[in-house]
N, C-alpha and C positions, 0 to 999 in steps of 0.2 A: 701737499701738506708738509712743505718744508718748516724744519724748527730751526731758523739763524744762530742759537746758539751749536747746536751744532755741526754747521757749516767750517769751513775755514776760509777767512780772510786774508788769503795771500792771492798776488798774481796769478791768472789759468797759466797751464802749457800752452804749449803753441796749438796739441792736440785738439783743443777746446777750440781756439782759435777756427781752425779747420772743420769743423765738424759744426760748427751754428753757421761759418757761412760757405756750407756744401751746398744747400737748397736741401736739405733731405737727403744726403748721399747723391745728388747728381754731379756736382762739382762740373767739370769742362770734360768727364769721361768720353762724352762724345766725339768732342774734337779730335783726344786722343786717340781715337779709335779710327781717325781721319788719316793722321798724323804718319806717312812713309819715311820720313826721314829715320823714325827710330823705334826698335823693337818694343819698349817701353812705355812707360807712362810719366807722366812730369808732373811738377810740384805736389800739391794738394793731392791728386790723382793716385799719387804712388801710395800714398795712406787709403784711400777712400775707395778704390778697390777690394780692399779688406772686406769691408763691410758686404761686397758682394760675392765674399767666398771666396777671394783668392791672392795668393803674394806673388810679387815681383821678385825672380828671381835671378841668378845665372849660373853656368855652369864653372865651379871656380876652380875646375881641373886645367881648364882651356884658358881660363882669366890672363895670365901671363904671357902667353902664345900671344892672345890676342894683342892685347897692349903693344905687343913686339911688333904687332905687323901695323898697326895702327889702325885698329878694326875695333869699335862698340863691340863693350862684353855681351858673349849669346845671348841676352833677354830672353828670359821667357815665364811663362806662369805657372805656376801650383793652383789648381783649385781644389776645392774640397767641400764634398756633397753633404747636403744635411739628411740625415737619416735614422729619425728618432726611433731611440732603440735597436739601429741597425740590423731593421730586417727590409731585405729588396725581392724581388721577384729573378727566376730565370730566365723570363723575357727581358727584364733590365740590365741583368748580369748581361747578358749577352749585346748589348748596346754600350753599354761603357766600356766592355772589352772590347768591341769592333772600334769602336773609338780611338780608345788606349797604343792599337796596333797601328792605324793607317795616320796619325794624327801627333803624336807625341814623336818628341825629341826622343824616349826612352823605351816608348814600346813595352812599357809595366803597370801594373796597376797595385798600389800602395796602401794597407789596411791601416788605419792609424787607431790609437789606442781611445777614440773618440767613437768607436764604434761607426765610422764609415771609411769613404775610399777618398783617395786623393790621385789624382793624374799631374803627373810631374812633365815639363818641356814641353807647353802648349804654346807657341808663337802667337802674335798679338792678330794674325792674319784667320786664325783658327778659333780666336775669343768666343766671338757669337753662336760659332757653328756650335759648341759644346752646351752654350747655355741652351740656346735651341732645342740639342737634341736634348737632354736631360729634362724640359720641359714636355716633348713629346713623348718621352718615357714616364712623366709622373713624378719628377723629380725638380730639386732645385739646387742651388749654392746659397741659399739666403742668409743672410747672419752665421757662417759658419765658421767669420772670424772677425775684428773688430772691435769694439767696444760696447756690446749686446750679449745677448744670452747665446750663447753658443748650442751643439748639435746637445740634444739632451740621450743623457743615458740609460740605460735599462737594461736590469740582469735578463742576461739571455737564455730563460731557465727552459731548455727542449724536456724537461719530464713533467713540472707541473702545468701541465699545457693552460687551465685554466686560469689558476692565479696567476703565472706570467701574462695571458691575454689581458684578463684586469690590469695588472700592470704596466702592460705596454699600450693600453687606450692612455694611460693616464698621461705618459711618456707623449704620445702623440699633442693630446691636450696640451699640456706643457708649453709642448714647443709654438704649437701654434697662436697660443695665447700670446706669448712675449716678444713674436717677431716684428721687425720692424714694418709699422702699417704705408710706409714712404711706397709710391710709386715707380719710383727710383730705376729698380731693379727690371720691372715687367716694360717699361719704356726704351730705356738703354738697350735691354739683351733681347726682347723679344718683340721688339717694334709695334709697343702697345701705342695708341694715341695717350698722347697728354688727359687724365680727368681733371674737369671742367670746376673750377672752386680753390678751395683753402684746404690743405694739408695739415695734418698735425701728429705727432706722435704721444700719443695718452699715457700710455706705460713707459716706455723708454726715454722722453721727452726729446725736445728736439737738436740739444746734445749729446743723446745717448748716454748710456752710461760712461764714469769712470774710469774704467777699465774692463776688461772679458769678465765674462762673468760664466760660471759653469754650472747645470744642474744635473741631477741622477736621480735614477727611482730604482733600490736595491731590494731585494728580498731576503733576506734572510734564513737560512745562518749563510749562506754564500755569498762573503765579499769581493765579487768577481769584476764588481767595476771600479775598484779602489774608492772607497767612497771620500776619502777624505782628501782628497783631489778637486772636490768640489765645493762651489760659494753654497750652493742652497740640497740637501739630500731630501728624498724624502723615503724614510725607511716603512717595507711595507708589513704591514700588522693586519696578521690574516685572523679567520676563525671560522673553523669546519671547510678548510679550506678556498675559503673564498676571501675578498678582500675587502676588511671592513675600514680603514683608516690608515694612517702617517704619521709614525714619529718622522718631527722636522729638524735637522739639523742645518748650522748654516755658519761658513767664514773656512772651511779649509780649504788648501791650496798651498804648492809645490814649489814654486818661482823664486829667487833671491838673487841679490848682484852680491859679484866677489865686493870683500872689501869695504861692504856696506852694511853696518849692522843694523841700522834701523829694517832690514827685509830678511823675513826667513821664511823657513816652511812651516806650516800649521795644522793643526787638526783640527775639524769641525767643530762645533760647541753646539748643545741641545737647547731648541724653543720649545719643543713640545710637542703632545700630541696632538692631531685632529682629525675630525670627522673628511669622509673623501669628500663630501660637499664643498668643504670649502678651501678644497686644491687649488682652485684657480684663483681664489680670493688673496688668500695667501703665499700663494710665488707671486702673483703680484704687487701684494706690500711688502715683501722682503726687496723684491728688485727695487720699488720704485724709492724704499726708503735708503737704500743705496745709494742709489740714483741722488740723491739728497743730499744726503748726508756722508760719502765718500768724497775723497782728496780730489781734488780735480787743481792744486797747486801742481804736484809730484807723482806724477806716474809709476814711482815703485813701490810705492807707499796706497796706491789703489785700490789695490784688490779689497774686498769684504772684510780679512781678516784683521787688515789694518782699521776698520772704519769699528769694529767690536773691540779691538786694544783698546783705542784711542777715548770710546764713548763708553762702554761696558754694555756686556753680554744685556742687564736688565732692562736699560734704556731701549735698547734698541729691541727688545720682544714686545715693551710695552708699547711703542711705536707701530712694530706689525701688530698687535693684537688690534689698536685703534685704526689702525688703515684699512684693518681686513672685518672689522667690526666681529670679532671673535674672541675668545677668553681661550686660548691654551689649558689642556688638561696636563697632567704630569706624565710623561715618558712612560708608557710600556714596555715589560722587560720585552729584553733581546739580545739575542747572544751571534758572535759571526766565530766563526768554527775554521773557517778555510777561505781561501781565496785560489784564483788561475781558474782556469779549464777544465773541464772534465774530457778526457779526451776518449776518443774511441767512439765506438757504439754505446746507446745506452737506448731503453723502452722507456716512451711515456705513458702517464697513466690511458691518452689518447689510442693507446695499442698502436702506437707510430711509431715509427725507427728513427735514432738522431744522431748522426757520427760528425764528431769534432775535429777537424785537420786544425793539425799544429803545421803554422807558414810563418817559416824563421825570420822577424823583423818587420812582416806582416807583408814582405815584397812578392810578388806574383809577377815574375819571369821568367821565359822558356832559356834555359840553357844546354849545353853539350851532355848536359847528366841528366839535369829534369825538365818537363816541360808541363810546370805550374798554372801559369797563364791559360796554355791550352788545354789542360785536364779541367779545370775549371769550364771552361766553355762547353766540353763535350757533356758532362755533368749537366750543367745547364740546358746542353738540347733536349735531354730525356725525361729532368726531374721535374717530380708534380707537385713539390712542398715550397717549402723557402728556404733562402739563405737568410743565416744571423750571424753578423758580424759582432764578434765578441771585443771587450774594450781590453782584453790583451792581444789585439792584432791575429785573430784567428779566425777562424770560419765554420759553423756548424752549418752543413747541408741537414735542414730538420724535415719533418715530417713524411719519410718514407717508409712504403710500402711492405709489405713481407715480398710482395711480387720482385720488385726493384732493389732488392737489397745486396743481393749479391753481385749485379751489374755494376751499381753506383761504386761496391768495393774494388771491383776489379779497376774498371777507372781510375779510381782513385790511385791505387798501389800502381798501376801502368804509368802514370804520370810522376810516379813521387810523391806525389797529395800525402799520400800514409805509407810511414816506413817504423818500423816496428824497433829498428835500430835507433831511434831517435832516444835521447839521454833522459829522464825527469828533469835534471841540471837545465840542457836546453831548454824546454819545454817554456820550464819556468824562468826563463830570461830576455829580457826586453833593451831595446835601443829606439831612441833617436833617429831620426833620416840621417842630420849632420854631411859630410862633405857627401857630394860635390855641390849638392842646392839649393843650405840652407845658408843666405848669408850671416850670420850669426853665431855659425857653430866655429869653435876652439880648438876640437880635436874629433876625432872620425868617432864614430857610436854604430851607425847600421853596419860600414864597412868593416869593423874591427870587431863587433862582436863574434862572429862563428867561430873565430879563428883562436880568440881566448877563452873560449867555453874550450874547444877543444882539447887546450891546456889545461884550464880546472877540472876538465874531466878525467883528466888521466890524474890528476892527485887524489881526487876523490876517489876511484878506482884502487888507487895505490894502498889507500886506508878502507877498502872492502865497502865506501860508501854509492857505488854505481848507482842501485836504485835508490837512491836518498839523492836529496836536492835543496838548496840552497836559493832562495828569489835573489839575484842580480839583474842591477841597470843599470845600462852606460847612457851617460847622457854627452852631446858634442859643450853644453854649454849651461848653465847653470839655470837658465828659463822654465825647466820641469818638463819638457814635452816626454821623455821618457818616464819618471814619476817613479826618478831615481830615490828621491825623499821618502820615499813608503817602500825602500828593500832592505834585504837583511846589508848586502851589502851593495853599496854606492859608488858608484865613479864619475864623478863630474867632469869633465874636457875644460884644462886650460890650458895647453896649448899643445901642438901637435909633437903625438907619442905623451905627453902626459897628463893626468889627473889627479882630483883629491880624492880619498879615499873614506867612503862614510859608513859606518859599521853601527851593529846594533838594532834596525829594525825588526819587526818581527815575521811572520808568515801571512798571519789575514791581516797585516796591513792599517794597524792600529798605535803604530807607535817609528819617529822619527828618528832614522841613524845620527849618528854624530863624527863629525870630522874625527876621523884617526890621522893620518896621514896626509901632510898637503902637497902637489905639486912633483909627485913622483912617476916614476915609468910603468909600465906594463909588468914589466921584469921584475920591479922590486917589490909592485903588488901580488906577483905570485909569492914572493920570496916569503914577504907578510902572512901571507894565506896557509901557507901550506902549515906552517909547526899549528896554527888556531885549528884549523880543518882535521889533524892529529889528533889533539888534544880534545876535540868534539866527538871525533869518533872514538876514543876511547874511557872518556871521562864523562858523557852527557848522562841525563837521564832518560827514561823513560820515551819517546816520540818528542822530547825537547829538539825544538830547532835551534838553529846555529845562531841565529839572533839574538835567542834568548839565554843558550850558554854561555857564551864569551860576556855577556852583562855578569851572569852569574860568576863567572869564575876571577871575573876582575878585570878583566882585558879593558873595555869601559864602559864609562858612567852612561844609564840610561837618561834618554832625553825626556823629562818630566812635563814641561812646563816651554811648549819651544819658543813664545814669546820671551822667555826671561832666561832658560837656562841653556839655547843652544849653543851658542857661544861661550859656554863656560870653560 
């Protein structure tokens, strides 16, 4: 049900180009997966991967080395599992970690702020075995990157056991609704035969979307999945504790280029309420009218939030109302209180036990000090609940025993899992993969974080603020993968040892920092930090966070409107 007037009339990408003539994402995958002469994938291939859950990467520590001896850079893959809502079993834990160890360039396994896992230095020789085994575990890579609905999120609430369950069916739903229906995947990786007929893609169509597309299903008041990171939300609206409907919200998102003002970061804008009936009706005509009605000229200009600039917010509701064949009610209050992890122990109303490990950057690796990776595994042999992987890169082991509770802790603390020494500051701070395997990153984020927490921790300290804490995120490169755009403070990678400096967000994650400082060092951003972090500690009000002091007291101007006034 496309409307031409709101189309645009310029030349596709080349993106488009590639993606109507993949066959459905098949593209010559095959071949490449033939192909000895090289770690990689080629042409079209190297894009069209994506779509099956994983990027081409290499190790860009080695990158120079190589060159010198005159050796192809290490090739290798990143996949990333879909895992709506990010709950997996102990029996699966336990297969992607035998995985991770015997298989991987790294020997880690990487939590990402998408509520699943990623396996980093997978050789092109090891491709199928992984998809393979992921599928005899119950699992897949489907659309977990691309130009499609990406892994869908969902608060990972271990106390209200029931309304999170409503919650995370819907999640499931979700995802399954908007994946791509292409054969593609189950032929290539899992040596299905070819089905016999015509293919089509209904919802996504057979260009895909646009650009990624992301959705969430948050509960309230905990905004623990950053909601405004995402194209389509849907906020849950309970009563007498069960789950009766969805406020929809739709167009935020985190991603901008230096230098380009027509892209910035955004925050959601409200459609409305509606009844759970018509969840599925409705994420499909917000995608499909995207699908539509988004840029498919200019790939930075793609995302959702651009296509409700450009057309306005009311157009485009009365558009899904008509696709979805439903009338939007008006927004039910709701309030978000807080956001991060609740860490520790905590009882659900289930009479179950639910302890949240804090895993700095979300990496799961055994080292000389801890051994992450395999506390995890040991965990895994004994525990009878699940694991929920939280969209700030952590992990609640839920549903345990009164019997089990003091084993699972001991494990835990044995490994490092839980260390009591850990800062609220860390806690609450996030990065980026960034060097050595993201080609795209500017300056270091996973590598560089522990080590400047470190540092703001002794200032905070210095000012009596230890248990108090600040949301920081480093990001290697301005794309959002960290979701630096939604913290108090910001550090975006442009080039190695420095960044911009974005100030002014708030705590639950409802309001956009604004460049302070561009293009500075590590050093000079403490130097900045420290007299604010003074002045907050001894000037604030009341449980006022730092984000919202330093607006107050002048330091700077809150970001209103970040279509019009980010770059003021």
């Amino acid at each position: 049900m496309s409307n031409n007037k709101h189309t645009i009339d310029l030349p596709l990408s080349d993106n488009e180009r590639l993606k109507s003539q993949s066959h459905l994402l098949r593209g010559t995958i095959v071949d490449d997966l033939s192909n000895g002469l090289t770690g990689g994938f080629t042409g079209d291939n190297f894009q069209l991967i994506r779509f099956h859950g994983m990027y081409q990467q290499d190790d860009r520590d080695l990158r120079a080395e190589r060159v010198g001896q005159k050796l192809e850079p290490l090739i290798n893959m990143m996949l990333r599992c879909r895992l709506p809502g990010g709950i997996i079993t102990p029996a699966q834990w336990l297969g992607i970690d035998s995985f991770a160890k015997q298989n991987t360039l790294y020997g880690t396994l990487r939590l990402t702020n998408r509520q699943t896992f990623q396996f980093h230095g997978i050789l092109k020789p090891k491709i199928k075995q992984i998809h393979q085994l992921l599928n005899q575990l119950g699992l897949d890579s489907i659309a977990t990157a691309g130009d499609v609905n990406r892994n869908v999120l969902c608060t990972p609430n271990p106390v209200e056991s029931i309304l999170h369950q409503e919650a995370y069916e819907w999640a499931k739903k979700i995802s399954e609704h908007l994946l791509p229906k292409t054969h593609a995947y189950a032929e290539i990786w899992l040596d299905k035969e070819k089905i016999a007929g015509s293919e089509s893609e209904p919802i996504l169509g057979n260009s895909y979307l646009p650009r990624k597309f992301k959705t969430a299903v948050v509960i309230p008041p905990h905004n623990d999945i950053d909601l405004h990171a995402n194209d389509l939300i849907f906020i849950a609206v309970s009563q007498h504790g069960r789950l009766i409907g969805f406020n929809v919200l739709i167009g935020g998102g985190l991603s901008m280029t230096f230098g380009d003002k027509s892209t910035w970061p955004g925050l959601a804008l409200p459609l409305g309420y509606i009844c759970l009936h018509d969840t599925l009706a409705v994420a499909q005509a917000v995608v499909t009218t995207q699908r539509d009605w988004g840029n498919r000229n200019n790939r930075k200009n793609a995302k959702t939030r651009y296509t409700l600039n450009r057309i306005g917010l009311t157009p485009f509701r009365r558009e899904v109302e008509t696709r979805a064949k439903i009338t939007f009610e008006k927004v039910k209050p709701y309030t978000f209180t807080a956001r991060g992890d609740r860490f520790g122990w905590v009882k659900g109303i289930d009479n179950q036990w639910h302890l949240t490990l804090f895993i700095e950057n979300g990496r799961l690796r055994d080292s000389s000090e801890h051994s992450l990776k395999s506390g995890m595994a040991e965990i895994a042999k004994i525990h009878q609940g699940d694991f929920r992987l939280t969209a700030n890169q952590n992990i609640i082991i839920a549903g345990v025993s009164n019997e089990q509770k003091n084993l699972i802790e001991k494990l835990a603390r044995q490994s490092g899992l839980l260390d009591d020494n850990v800062t609220t500051l860390r806690k609450n701070a996030m990065a980026c993969v960034s060097f050595p395997t993201c080609p795209l990153a500017m300056a270091e984020a996973e590598r560089f974080l522990p080590k400047f927490i470190s540092q703001l921790d002794k200032i905070m300290a210095k000012y009596h603020l230890q248990k108090d804490y600040i949301v920081l995120r480093i990001t290697g490169c301005p794309n959002g993968c960290g979701r630096a755009m939604l913290a108090e403070i910001g550090m975006v990678g442009r080039a190695i040892g420095r960044y911009n400096l974005y100030l002014g967000g708030n705590r639950i994650g409802t309001r956009i920092p604004r460049l302070f400082k561009e293009n500075i060092t590590d050093s000079e951003i403490l130097l900045l930090l420290e007299p604010m972090i003074r002045d907050w500690a001894m000037y604030r009000n009341k449980n006022e966070g730092f984000g919202d002091f330093i607006i107050r007291n002048g330091t700077i101007k809150p970001v209103i409107d970040p279509a019009s006034d980010f770059y003021d």
